[in-house]
C-alpha positions as CSV (number, residue, x, y, z in Angstrom):
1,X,-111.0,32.0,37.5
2,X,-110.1,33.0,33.9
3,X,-107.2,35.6,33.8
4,X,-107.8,39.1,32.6
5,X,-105.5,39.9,29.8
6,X,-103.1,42.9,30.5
7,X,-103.1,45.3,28.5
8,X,-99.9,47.7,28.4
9,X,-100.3,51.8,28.0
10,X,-97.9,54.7,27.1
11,X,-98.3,57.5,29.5
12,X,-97.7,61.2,28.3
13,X,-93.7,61.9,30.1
14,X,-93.6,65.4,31.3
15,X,-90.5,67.5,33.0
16,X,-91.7,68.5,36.5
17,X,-88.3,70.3,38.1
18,X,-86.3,67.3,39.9
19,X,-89.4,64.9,39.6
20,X,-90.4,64.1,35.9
21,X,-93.3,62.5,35.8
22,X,-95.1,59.8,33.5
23,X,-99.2,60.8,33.7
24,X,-102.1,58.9,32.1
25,X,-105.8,60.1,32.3
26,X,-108.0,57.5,34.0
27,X,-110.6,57.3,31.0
28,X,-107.8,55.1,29.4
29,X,-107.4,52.4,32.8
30,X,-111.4,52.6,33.6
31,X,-111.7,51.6,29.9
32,X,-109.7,48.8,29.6
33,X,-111.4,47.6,33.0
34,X,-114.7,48.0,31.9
35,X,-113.8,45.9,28.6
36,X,-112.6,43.3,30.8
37,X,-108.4,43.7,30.6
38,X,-106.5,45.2,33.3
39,X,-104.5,47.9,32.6
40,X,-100.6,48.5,33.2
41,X,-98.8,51.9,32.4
42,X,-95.1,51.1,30.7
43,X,-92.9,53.5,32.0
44,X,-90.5,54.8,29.8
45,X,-87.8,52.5,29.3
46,X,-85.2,53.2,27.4
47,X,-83.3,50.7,27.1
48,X,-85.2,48.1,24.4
49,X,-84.3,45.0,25.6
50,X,-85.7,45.8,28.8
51,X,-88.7,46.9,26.6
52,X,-89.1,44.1,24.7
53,X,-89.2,41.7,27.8
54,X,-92.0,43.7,29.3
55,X,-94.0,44.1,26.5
56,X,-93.6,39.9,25.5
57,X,-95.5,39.9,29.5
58,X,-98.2,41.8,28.1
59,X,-101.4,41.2,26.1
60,X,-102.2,43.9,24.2
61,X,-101.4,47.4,23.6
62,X,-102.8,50.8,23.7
63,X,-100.6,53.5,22.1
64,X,-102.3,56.7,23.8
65,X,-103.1,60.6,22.7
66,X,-101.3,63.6,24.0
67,X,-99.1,66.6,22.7
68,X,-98.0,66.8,18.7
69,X,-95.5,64.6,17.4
70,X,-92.3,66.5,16.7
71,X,-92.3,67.3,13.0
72,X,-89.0,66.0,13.1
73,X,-90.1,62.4,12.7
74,X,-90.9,62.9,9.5
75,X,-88.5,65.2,8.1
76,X,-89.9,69.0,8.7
77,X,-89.1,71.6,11.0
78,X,-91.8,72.4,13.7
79,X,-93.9,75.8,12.6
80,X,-95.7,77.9,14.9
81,X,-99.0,75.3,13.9
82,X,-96.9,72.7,16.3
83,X,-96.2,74.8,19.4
84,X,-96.0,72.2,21.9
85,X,-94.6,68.8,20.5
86,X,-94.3,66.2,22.5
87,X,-90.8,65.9,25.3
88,X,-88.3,63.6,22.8
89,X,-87.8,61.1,26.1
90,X,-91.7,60.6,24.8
91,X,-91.3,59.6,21.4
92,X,-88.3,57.3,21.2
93,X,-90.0,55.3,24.0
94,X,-93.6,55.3,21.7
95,X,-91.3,54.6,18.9
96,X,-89.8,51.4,20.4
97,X,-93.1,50.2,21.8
98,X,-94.9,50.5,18.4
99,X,-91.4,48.8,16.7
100,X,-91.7,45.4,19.0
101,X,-95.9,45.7,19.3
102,X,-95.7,45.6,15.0
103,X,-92.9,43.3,14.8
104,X,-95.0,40.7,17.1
105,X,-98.3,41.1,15.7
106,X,-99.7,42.3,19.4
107,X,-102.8,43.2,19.8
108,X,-102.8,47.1,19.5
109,X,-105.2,50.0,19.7
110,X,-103.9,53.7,18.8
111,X,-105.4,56.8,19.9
112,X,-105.0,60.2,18.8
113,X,-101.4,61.0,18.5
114,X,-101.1,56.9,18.5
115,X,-102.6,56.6,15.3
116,X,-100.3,59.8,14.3
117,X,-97.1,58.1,15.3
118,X,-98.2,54.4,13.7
119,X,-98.6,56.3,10.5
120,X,-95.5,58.9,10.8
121,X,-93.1,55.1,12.3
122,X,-94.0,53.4,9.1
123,X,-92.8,56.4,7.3
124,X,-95.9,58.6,6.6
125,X,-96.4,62.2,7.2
126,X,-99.1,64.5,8.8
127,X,-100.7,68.0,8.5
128,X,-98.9,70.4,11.2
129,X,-102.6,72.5,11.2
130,X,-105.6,71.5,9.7
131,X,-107.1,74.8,9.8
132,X,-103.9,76.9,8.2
133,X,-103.2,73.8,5.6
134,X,-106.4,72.3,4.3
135,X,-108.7,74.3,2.4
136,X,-113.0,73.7,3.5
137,X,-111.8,71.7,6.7
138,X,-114.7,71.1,9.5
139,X,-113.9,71.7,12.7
140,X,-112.1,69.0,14.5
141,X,-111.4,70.9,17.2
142,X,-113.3,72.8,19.8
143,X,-111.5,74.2,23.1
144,X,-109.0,71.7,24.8
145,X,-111.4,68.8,25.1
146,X,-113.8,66.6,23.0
147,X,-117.2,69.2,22.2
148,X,-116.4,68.9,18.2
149,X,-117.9,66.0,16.6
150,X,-118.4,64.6,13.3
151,X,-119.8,61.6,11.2
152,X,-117.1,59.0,9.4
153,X,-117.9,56.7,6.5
154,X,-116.3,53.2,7.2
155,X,-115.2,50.6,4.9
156,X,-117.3,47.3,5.2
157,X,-113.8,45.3,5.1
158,X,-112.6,47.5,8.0
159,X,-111.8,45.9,11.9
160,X,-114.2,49.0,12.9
161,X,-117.4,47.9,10.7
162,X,-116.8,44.4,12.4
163,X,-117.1,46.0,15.7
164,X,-119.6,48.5,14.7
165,X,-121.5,47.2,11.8
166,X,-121.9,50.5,10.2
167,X,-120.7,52.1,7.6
168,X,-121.2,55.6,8.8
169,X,-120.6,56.6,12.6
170,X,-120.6,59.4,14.7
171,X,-117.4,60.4,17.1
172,X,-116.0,62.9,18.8
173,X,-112.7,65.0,17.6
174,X,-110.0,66.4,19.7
175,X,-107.3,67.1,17.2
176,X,-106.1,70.0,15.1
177,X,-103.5,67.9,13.5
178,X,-104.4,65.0,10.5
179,X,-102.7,62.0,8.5
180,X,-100.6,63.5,5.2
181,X,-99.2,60.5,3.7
182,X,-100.3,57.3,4.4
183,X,-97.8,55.4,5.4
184,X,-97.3,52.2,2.6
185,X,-98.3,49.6,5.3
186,X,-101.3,50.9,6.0
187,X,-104.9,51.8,4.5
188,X,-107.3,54.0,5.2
189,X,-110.9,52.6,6.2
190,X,-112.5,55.2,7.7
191,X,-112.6,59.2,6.9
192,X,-114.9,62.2,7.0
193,X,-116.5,64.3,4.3
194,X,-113.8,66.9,4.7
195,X,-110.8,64.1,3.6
196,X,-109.6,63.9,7.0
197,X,-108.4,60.2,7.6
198,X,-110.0,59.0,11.0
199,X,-109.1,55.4,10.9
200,X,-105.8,53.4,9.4
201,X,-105.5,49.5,9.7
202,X,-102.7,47.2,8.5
203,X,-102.5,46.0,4.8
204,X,-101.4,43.3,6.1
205,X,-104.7,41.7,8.2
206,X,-102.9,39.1,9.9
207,X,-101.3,42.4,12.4
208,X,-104.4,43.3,14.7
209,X,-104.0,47.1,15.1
210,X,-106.9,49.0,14.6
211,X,-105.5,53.1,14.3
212,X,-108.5,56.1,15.2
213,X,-108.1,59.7,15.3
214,X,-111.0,60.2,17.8
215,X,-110.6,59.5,21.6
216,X,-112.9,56.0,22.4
217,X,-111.9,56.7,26.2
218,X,-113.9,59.5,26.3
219,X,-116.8,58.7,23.8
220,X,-120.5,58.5,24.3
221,X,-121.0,56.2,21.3
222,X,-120.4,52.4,22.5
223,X,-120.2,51.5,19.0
224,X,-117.0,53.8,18.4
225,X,-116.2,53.8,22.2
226,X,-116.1,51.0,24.7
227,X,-116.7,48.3,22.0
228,X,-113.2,49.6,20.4
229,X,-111.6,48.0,23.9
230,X,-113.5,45.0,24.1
231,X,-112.2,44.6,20.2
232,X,-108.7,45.0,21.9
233,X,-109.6,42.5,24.6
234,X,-110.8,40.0,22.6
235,X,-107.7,39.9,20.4
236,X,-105.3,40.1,24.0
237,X,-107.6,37.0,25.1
238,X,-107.1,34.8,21.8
């Protein structure tokens, strides 16, 4: 029997009293599994080295949603728009994942927040509040969960119209924060009438990260859902 690949993801880290706790919702394992991977959560390691040996047992990589990135990452000071950023034990672990996953050219999907932080780790910049900074925005965000949704045009040279072969398609959205500056690495292939960016790939097509604002875990439309993990399981398999 052919091996699954393993595919590695970052848990949201949370202070709990005397137990901390690293949490992942199950949309994220049952995914992978249903693409055909099987899942493993990396704890957060601090030490890299450690890190790096881990991550060179693994296949591919998601880099999960969750709480904002502290604005501190790229250079502002957190404003009432970013009342809950994400605990820092969080973000240098996601920071050294993404460093080793882009360095080795490892098969990576980023969600949410994970397509924030690949953005914000290459040295780009994001909206605190979509609402309170960007004049005529739609509504990306409805209650705590996924009810908002919206069409995205998609480039025809993108890793998404591959998987989708659209060039329009229809998500959910979860997010009150957006991509500011594009990181120089990257480039923008998918966005919605409102200028929001909704998906970021490498310039650089050898790396195969594919970067989405919407959350595929948790999406109705294969096409922009489950196919996005079989993408990722196909690359972890080559």
């Amino acid at each position: 029997m052919k091996s699954k690949p393993l595919i590695g993801l970052t848990p949201a880290y949370y202070e709990h009293k005397e137990m901390d706790r690293s949490i992942l919702g199950k949309s994220y394992t049952d995914s992978i599994q249903k693409a055909g991977g099987l899942p493993v959560l990396i704890p957060p390691i601090i030490d890299k080295s450690d890190l790096v040996q881990l991550i060179q047992r693994l296949d591919g990589i998601v880099l999960t949603g969750g709480d904002d990135l502290n604005p501190e990452y790229y250079g502002e000071v957190a404003q009432p728009l970013t009342p809950k950023p994400f605990h820092p034990r969080r973000g240098k672990h996601d920071q050294q994942v993404f460093e080793i996953v882009w360095e080795q050219k490892i098969p990576t999907l980023a969600i949410c927040l994970g397509m924030q932080e690949v953005n914000v780790f290459l040295g780009g910049s994001l909206y605190q509040d979509i609402p309170a900074q960007m004049e005529n925005a739609q509504i990306h965000k409805i209650g705590d969960w996924f009810e908002a949704r919206h069409d995205i045009s998609v480039k025809r040279d993108s890793f998404l119209y591959q998987i989708s072969e659209q060039t329009q398609v229809n998500t959910n959205s979860a997010h009150h924060q957006a991509i500011k500056q594009v990181a120089d690495e990257l480039v923008v292939m998918g966005s919605t009438t409102d200028r929001i960016i909704e998906v970021l790939e490498p310039e650089d097509r050898s790396i195969p990260l594919l970067a989405v604002q919407w959350h595929p875990e948790s999406e109705t439309n294969d096409a922009v859902g489950i196919e996005l993990f079989k993408w990722l399981i196909a690359k972890a398999s080559s």
